[in-house]
Biopython code that builds the backbone (N, CA, C, O; Angstrom):
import numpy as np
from Bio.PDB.StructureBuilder import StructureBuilder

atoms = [
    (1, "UNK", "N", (0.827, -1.200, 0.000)),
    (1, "UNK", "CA", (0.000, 0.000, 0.000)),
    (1, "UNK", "C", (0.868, 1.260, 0.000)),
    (1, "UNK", "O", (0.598, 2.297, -0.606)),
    (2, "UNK", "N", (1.885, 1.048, 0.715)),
    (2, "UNK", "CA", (2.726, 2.366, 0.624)),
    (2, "UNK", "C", (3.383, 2.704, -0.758)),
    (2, "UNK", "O", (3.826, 3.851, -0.828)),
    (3, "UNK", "N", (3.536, 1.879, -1.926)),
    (3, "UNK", "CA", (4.192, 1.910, -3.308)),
    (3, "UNK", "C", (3.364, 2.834, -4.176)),
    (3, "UNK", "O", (3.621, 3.689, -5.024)),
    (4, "UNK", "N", (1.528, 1.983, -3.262)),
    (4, "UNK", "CA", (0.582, 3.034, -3.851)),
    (4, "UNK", "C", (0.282, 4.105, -3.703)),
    (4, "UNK", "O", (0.127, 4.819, -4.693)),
    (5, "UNK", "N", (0.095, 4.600, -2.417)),
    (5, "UNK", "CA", (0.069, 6.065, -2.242)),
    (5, "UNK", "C", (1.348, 6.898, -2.235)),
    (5, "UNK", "O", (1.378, 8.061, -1.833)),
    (6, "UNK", "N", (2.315, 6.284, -2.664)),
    (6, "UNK", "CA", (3.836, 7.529, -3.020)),
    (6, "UNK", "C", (3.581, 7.759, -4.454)),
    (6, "UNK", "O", (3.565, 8.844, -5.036)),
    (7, "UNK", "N", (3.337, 6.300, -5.054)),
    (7, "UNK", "CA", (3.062, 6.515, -6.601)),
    (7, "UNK", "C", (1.590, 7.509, -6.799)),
    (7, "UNK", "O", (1.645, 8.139, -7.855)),
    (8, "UNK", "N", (0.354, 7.755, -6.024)),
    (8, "UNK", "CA", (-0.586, 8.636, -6.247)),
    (8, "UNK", "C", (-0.629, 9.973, -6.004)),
    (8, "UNK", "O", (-1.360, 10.831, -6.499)),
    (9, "UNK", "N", (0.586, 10.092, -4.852)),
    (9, "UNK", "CA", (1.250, 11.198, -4.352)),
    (9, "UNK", "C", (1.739, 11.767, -5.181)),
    (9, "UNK", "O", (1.270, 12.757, -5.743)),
    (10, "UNK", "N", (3.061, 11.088, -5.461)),
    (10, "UNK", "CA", (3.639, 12.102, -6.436)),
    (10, "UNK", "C", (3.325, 12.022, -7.707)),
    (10, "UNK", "O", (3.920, 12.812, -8.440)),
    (11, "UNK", "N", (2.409, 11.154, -8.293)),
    (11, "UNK", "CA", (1.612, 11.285, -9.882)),
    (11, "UNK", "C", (0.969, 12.733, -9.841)),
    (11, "UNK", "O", (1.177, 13.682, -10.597)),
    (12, "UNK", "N", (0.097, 12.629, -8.699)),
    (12, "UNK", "CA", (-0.687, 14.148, -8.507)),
    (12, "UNK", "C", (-0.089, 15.303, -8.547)),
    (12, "UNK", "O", (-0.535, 16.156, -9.314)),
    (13, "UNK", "N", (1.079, 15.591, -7.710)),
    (13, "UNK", "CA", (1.782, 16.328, -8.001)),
    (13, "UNK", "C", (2.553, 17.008, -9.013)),
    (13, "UNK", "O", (2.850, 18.202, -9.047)),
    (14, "UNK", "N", (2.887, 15.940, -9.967)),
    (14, "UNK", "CA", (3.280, 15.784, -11.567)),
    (14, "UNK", "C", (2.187, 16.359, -12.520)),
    (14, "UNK", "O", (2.147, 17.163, -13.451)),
    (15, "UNK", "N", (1.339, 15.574, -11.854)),
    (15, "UNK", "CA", (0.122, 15.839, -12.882)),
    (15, "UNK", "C", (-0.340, 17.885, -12.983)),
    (15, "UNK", "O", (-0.391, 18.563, -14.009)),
    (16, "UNK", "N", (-0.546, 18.253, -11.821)),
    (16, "UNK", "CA", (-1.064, 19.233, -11.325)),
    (16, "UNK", "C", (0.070, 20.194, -12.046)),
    (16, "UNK", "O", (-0.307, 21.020, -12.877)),
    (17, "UNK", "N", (1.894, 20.029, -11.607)),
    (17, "UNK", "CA", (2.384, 20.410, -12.758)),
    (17, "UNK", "C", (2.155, 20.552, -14.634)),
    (17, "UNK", "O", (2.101, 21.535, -15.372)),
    (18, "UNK", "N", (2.074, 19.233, -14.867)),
    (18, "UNK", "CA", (1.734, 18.963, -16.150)),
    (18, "UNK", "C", (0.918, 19.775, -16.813)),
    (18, "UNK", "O", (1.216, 20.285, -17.893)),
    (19, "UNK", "N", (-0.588, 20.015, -15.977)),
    (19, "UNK", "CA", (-1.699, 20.842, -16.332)),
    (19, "UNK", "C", (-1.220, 22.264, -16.462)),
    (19, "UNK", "O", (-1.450, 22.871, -17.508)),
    (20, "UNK", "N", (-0.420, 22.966, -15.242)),
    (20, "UNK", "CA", (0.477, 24.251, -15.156)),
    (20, "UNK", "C", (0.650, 24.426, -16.354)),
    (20, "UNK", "O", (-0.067, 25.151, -17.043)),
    (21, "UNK", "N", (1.844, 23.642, -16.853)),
    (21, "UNK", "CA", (2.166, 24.043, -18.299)),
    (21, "UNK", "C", (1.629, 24.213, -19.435)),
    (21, "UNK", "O", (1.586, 25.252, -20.094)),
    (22, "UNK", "N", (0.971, 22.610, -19.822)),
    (22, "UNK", "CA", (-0.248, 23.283, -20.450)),
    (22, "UNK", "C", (-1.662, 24.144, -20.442)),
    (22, "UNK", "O", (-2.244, 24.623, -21.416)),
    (23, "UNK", "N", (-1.981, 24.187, -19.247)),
    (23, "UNK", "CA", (-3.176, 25.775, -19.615)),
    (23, "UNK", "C", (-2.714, 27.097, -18.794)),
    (23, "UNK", "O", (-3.480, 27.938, -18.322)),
    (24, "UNK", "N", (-0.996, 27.100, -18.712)),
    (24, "UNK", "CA", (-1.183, 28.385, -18.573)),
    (24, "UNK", "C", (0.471, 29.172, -18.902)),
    (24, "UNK", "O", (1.571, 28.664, -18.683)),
    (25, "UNK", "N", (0.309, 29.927, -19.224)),
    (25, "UNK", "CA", (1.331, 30.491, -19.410)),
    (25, "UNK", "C", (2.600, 31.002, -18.838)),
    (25, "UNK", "O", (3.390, 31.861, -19.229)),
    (26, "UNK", "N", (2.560, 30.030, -17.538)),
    (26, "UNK", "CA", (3.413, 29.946, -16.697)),
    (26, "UNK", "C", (4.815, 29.186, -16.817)),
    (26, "UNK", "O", (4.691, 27.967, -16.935)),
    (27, "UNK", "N", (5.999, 29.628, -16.810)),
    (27, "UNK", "CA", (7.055, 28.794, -17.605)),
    (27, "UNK", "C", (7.410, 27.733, -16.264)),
    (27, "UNK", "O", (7.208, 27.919, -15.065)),
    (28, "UNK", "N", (8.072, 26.450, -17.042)),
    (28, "UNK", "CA", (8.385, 25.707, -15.910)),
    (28, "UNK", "C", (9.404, 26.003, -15.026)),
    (28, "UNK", "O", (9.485, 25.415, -13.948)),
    (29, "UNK", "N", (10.589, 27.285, -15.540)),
    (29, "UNK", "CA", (10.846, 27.568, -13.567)),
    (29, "UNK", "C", (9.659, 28.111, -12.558)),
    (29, "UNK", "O", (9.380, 27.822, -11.394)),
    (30, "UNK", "N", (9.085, 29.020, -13.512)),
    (30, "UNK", "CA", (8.169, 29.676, -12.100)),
    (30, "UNK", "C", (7.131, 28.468, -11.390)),
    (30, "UNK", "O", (6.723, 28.415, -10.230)),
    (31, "UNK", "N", (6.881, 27.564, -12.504)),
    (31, "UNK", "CA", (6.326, 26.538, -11.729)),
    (31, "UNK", "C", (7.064, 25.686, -10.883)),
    (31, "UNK", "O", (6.324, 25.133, -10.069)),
    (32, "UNK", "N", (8.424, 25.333, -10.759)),
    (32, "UNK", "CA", (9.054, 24.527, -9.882)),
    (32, "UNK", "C", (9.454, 25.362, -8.968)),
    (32, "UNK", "O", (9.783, 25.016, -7.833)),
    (33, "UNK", "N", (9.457, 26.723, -9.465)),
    (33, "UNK", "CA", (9.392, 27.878, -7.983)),
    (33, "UNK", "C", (8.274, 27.977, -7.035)),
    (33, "UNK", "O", (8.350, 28.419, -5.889)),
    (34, "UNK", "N", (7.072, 27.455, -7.715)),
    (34, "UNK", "CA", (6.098, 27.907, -7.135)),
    (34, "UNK", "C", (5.368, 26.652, -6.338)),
    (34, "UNK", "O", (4.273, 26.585, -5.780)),
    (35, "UNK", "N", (6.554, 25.574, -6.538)),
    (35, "UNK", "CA", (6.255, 24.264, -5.765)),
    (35, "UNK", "C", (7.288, 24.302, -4.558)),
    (35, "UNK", "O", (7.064, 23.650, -3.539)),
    (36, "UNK", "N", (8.527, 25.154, -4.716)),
    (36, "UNK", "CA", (9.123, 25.368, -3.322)),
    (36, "UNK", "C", (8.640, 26.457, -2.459)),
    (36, "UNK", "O", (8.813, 26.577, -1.246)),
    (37, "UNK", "N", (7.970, 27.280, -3.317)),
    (37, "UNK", "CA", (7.102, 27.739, -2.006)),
    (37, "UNK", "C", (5.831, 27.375, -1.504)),
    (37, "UNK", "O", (5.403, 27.699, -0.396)),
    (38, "UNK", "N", (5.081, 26.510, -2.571)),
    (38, "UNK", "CA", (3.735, 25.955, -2.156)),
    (38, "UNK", "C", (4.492, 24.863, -0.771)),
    (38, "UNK", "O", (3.639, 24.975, 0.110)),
    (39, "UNK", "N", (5.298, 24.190, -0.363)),
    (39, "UNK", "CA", (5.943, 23.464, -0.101)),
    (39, "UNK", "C", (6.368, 23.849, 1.441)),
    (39, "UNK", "O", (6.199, 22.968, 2.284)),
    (40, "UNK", "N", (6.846, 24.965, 1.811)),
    (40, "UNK", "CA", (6.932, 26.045, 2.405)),
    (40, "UNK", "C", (6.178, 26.278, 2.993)),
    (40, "UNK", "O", (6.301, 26.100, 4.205)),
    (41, "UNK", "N", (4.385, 27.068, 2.179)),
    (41, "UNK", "CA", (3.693, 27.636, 3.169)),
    (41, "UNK", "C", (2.595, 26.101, 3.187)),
    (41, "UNK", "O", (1.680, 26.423, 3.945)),
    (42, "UNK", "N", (2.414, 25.111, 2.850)),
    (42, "UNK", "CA", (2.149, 23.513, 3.316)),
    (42, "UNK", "C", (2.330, 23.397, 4.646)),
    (42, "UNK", "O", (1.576, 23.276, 5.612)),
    (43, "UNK", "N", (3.891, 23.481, 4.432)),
    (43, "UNK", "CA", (4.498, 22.854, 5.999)),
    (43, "UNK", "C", (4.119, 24.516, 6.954)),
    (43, "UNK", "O", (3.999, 24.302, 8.161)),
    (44, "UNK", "N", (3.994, 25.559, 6.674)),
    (44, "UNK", "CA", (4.020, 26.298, 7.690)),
    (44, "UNK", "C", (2.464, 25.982, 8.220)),
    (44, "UNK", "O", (2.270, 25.874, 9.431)),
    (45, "UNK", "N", (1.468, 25.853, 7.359)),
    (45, "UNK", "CA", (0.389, 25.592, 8.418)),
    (45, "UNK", "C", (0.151, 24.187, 8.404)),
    (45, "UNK", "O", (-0.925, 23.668, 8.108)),
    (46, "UNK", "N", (1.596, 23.358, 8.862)),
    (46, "UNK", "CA", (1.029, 22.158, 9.373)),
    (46, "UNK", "C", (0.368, 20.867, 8.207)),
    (46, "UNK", "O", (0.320, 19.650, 8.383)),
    (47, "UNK", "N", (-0.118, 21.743, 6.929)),
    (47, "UNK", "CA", (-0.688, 20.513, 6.369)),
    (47, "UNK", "C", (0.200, 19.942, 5.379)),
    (47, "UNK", "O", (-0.259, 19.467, 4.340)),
    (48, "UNK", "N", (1.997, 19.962, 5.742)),
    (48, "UNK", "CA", (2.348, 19.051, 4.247)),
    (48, "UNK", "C", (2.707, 17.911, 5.344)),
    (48, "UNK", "O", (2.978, 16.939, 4.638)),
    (49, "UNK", "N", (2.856, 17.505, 6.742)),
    (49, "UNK", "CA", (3.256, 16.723, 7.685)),
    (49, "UNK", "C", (2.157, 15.532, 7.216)),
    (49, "UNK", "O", (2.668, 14.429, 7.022)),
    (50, "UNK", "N", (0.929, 15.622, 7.047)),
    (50, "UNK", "CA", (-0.064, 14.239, 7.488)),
    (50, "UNK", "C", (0.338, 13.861, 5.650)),
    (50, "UNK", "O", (0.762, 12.737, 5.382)),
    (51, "UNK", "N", (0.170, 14.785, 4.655)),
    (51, "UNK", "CA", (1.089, 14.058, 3.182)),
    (51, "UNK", "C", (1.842, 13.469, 3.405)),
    (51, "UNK", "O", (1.675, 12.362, 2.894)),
    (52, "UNK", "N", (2.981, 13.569, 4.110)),
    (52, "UNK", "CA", (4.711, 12.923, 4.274)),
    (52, "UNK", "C", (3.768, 11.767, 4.646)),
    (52, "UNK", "O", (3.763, 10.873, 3.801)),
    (53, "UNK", "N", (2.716, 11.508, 6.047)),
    (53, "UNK", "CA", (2.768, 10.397, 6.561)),
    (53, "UNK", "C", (2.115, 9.563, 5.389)),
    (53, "UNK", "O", (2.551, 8.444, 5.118)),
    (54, "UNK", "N", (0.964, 10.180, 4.637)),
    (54, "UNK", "CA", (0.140, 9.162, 3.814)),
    (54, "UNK", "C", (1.068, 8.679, 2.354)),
    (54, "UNK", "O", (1.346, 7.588, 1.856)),
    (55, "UNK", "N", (1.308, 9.851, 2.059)),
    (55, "UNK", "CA", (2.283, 9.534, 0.742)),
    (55, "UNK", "C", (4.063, 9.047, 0.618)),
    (55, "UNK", "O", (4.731, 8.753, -0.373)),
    (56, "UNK", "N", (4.373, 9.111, 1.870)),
    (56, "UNK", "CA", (5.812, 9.000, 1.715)),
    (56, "UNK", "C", (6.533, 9.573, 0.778)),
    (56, "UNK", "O", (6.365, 10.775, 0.569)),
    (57, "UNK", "N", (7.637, 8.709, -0.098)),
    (57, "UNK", "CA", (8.330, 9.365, -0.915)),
    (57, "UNK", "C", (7.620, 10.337, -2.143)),
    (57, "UNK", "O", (8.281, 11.166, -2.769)),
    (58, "UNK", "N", (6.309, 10.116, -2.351)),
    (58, "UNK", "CA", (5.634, 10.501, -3.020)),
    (58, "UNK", "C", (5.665, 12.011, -2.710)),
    (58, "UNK", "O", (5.586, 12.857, -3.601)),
    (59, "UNK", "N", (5.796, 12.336, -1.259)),
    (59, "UNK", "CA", (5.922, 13.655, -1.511)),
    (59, "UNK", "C", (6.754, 13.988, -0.876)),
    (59, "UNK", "O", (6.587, 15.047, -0.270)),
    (60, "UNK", "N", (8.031, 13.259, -0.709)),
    (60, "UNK", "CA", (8.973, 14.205, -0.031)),
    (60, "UNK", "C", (10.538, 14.236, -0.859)),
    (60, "UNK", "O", (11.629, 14.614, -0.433)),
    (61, "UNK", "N", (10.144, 13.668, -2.222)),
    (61, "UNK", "CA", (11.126, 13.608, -3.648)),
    (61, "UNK", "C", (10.783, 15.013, -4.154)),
    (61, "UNK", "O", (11.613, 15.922, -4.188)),
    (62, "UNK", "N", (8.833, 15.197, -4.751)),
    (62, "UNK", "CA", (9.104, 16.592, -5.325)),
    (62, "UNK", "C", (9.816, 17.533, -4.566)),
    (62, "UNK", "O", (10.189, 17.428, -3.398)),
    (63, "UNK", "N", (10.000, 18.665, -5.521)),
    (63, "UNK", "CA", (9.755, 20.468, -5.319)),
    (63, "UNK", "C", (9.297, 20.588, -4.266)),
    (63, "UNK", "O", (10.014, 21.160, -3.445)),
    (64, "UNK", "N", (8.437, 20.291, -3.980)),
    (64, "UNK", "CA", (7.370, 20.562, -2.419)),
    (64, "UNK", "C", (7.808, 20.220, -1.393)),
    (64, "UNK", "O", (7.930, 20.994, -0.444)),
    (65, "UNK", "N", (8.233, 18.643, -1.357)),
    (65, "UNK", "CA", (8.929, 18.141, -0.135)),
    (65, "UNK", "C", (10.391, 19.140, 0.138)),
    (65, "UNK", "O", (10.481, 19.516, 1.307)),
    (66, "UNK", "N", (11.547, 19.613, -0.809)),
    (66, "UNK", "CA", (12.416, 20.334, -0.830)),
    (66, "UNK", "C", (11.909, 21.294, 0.187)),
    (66, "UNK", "O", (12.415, 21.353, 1.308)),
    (67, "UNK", "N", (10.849, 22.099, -0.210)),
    (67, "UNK", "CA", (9.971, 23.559, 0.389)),
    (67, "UNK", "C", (10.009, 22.974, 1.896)),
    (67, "UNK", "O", (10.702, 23.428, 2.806)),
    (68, "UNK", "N", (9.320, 22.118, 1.959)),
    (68, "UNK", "CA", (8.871, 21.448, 3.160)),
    (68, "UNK", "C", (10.090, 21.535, 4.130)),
    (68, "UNK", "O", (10.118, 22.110, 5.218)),
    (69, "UNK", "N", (11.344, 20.672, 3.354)),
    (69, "UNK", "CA", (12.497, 20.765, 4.589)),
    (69, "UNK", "C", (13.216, 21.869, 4.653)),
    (69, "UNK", "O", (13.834, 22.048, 5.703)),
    (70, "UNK", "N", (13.342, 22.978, 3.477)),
    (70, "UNK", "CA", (13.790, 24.348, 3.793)),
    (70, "UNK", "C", (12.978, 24.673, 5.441)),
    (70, "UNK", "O", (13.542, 24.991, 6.488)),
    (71, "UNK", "N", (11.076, 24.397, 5.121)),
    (71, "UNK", "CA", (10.687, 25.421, 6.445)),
    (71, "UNK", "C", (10.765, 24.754, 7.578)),
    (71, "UNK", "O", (10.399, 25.345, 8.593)),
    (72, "UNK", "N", (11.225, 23.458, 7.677)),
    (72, "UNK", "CA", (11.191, 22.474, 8.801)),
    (72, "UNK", "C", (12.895, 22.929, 9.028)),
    (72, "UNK", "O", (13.049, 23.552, 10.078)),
    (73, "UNK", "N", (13.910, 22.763, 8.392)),
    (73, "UNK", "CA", (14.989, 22.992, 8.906)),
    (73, "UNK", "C", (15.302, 24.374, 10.022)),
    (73, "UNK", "O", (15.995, 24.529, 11.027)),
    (74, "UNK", "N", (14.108, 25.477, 8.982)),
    (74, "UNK", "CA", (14.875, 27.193, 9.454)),
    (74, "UNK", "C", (13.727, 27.123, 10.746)),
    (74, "UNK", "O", (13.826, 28.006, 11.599)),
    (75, "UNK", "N", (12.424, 25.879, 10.931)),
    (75, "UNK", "CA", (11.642, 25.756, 12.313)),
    (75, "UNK", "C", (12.514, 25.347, 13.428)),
    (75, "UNK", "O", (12.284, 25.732, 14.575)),
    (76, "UNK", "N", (13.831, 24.333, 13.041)),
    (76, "UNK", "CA", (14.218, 23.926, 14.301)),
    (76, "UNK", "C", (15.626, 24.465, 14.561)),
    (76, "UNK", "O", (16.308, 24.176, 15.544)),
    (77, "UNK", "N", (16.043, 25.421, 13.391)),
    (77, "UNK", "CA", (17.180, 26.173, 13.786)),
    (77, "UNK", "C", (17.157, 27.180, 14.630)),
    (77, "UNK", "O", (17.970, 27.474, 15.506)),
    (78, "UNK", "N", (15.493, 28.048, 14.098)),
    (78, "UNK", "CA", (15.206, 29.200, 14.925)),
    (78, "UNK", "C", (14.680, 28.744, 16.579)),
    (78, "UNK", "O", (14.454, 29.613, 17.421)),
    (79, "UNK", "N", (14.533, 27.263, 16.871)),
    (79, "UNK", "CA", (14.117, 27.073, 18.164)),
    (79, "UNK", "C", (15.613, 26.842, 18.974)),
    (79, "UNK", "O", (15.869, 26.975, 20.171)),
    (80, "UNK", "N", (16.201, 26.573, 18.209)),
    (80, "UNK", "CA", (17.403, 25.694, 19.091)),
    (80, "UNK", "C", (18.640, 27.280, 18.952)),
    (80, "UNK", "O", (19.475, 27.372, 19.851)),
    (81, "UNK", "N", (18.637, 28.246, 17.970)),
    (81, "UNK", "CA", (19.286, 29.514, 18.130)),
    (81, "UNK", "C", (19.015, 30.450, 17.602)),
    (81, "UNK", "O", (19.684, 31.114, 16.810)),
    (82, "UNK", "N", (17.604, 30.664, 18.134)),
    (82, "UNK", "CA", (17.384, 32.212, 17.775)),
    (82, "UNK", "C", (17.156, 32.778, 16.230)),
    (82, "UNK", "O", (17.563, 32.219, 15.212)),
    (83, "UNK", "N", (16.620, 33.672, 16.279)),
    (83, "UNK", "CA", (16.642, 34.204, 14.563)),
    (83, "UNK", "C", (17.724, 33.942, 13.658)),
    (83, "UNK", "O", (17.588, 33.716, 12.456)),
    (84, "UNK", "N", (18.736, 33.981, 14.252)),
    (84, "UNK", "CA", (20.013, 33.803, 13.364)),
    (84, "UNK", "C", (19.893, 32.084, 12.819)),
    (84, "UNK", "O", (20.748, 31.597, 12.080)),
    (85, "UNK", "N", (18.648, 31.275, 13.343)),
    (85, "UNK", "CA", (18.501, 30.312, 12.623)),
    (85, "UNK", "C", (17.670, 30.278, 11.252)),
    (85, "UNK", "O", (17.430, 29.416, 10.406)),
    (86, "UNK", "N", (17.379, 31.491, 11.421)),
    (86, "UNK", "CA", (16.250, 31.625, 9.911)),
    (86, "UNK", "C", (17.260, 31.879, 8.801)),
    (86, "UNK", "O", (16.748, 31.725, 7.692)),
    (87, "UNK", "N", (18.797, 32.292, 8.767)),
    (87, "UNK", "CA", (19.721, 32.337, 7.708)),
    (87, "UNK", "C", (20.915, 30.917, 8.164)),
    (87, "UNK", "O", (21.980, 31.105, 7.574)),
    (88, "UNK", "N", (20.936, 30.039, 8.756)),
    (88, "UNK", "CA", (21.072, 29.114, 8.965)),
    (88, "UNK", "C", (20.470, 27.606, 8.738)),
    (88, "UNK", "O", (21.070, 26.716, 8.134)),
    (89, "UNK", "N", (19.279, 27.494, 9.284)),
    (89, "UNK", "CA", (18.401, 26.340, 9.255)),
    (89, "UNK", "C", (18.008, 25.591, 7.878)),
    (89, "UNK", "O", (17.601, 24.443, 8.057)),
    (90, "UNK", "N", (18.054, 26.021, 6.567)),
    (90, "UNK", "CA", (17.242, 26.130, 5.331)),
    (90, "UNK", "C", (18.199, 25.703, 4.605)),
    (90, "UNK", "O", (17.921, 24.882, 3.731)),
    (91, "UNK", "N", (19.423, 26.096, 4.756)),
    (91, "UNK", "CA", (20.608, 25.312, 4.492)),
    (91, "UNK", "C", (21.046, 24.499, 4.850)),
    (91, "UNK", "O", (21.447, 23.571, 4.147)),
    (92, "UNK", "N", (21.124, 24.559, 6.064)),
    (92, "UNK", "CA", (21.823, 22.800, 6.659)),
    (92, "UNK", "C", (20.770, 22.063, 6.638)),
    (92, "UNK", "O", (21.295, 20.984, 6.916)),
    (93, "UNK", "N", (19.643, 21.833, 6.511)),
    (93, "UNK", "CA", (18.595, 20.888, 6.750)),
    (93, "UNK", "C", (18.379, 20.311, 5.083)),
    (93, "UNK", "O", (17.709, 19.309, 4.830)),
    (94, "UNK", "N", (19.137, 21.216, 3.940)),
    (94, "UNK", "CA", (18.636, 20.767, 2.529)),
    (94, "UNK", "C", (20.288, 20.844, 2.445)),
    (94, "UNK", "O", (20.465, 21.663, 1.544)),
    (95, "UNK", "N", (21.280, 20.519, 2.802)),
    (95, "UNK", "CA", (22.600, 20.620, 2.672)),
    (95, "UNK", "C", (23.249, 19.221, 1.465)),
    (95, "UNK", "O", (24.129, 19.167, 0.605)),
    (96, "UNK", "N", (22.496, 18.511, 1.883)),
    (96, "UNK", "CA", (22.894, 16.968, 1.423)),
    (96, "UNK", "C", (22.152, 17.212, -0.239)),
    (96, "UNK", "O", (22.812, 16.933, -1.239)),
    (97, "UNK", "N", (20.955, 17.671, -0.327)),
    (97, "UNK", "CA", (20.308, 17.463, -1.700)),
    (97, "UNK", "C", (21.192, 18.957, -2.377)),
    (97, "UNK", "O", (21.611, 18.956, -3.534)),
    (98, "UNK", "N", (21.306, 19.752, -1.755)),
    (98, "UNK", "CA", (21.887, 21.030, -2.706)),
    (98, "UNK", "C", (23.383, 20.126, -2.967)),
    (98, "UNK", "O", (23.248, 19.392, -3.946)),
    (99, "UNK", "N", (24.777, 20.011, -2.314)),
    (99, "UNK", "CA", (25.170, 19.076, -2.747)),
    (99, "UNK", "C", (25.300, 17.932, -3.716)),
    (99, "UNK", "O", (26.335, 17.777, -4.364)),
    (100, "UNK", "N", (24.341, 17.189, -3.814)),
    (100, "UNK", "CA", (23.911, 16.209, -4.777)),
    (100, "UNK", "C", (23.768, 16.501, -5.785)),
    (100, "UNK", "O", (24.027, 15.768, -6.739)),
    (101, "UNK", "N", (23.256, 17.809, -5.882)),
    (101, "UNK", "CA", (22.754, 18.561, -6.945)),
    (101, "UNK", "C", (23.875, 19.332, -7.782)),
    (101, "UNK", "O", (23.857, 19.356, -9.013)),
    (102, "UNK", "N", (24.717, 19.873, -7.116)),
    (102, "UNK", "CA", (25.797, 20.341, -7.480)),
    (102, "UNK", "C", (26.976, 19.344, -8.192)),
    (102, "UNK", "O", (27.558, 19.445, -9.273)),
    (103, "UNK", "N", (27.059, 18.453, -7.230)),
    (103, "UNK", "CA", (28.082, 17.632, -7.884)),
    (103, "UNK", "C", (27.244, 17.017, -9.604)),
    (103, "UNK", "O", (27.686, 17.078, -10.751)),
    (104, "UNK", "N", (25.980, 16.485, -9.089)),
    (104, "UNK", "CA", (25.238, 15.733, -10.769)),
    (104, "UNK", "C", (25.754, 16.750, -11.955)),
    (104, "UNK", "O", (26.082, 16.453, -13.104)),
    (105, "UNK", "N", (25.721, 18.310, -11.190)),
    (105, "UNK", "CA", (25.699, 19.287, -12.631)),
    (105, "UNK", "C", (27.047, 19.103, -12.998)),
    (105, "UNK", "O", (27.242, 18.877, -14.192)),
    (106, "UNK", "N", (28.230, 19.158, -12.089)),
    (106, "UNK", "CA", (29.263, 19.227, -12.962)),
    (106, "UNK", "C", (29.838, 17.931, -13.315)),
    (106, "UNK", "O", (30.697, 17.834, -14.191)),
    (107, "UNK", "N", (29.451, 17.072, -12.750)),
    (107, "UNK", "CA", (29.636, 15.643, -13.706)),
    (107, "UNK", "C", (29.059, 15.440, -15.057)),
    (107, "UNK", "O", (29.471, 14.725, -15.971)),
    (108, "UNK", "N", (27.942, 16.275, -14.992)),
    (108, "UNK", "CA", (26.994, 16.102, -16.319)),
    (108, "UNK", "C", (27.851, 17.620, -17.048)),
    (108, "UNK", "O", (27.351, 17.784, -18.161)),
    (109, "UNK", "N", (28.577, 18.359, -16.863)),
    (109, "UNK", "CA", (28.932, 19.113, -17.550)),
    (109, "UNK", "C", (30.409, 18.846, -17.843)),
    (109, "UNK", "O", (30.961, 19.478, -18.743)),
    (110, "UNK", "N", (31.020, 18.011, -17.180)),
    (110, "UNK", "CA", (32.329, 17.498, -17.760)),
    (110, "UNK", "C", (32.086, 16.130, -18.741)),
    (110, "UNK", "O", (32.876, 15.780, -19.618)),
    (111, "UNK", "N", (31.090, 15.583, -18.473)),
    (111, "UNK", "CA", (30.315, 14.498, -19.609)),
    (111, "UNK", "C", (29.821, 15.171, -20.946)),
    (111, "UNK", "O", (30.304, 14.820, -22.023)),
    (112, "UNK", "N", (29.009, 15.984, -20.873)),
    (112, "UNK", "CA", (28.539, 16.251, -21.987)),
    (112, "UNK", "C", (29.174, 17.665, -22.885)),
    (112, "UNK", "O", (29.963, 18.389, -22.277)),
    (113, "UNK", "N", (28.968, 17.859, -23.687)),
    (113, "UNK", "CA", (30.029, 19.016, -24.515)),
    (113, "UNK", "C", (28.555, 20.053, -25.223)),
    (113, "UNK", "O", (27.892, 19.885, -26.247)),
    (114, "UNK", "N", (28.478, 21.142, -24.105)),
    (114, "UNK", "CA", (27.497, 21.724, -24.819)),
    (114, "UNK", "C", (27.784, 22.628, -25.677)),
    (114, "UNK", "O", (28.958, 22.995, -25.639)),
    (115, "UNK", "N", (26.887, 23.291, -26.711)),
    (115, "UNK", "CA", (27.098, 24.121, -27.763)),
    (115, "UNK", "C", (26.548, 24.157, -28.841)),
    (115, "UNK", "O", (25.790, 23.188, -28.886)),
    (116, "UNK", "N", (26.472, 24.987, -30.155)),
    (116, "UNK", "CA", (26.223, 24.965, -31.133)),
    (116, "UNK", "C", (25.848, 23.806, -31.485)),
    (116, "UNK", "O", (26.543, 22.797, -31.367)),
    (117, "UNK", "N", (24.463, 23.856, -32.051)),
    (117, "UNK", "CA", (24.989, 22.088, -33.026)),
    (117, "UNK", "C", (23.928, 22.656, -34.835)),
    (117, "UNK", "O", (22.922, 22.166, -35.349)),
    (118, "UNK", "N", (24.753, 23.752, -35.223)),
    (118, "UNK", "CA", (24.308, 24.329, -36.489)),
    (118, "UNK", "C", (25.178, 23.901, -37.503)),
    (118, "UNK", "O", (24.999, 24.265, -38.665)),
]
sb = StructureBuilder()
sb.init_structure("model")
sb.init_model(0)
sb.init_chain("A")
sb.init_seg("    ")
for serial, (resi, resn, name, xyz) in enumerate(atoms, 1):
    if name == "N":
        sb.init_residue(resn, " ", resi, " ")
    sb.init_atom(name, np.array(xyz, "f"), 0.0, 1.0, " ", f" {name:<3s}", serial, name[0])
structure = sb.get_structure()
């Protein structure tokens, strides 16, 4: 059951993207922008927590889940030190995926040879 609701989780999520693009004139950064902050204000009132429990990876792979641990990280930085955790917390709590992310690009940019192809 859990294969199923990560897979309905994050289909929906995809999907709801998918539709973005096609009916509206919204380009796909502002839409994957607009899933780290939907993601964000989710977790600030509490409702992306009972998703994580029903959907699992389903929603804590997208854009959203990202949002989610930005506002969960800068929640338990600012409890444990003060405001100065709100420029702290958001980073170390997404430290490992920004990372990941960084290294894929320049592996994929010492792999591939971009440019012209006229």
């Amino acid at each position: 059951m859990d294969y199923l609701n990560a897979f309905l989780c994050g289909g929906a999520l995809c999907a709801v993207g998918q539709i973005l693009i096609d009916r509206t004139k919204l380009t796909p950064a502002r839409i994957l922008t607009g899933y780290v902050v939907a993601g964000v204000l989710l977790s600030a009132l509490g409702l992306y927590e009972p998703l994580i429990s029903w959907g699992g990876a389903g929603a804590t792979v997208p854009l959203t889940g990202f949002g989610h641990s930005l506002a969960k990280g800068v929640k338990e930085a600012v409890a444990a030190e003060g405001w100065l955790g709100v420029l702290t917390g958001g980073l170390s709590a997404t430290a490992g995926g920004i990372a990941a992310a960084v290294v894929a690009a320049v592996l994929g940019a010492l792999v591939f040879r971009p440019g012209d192809k006229r």
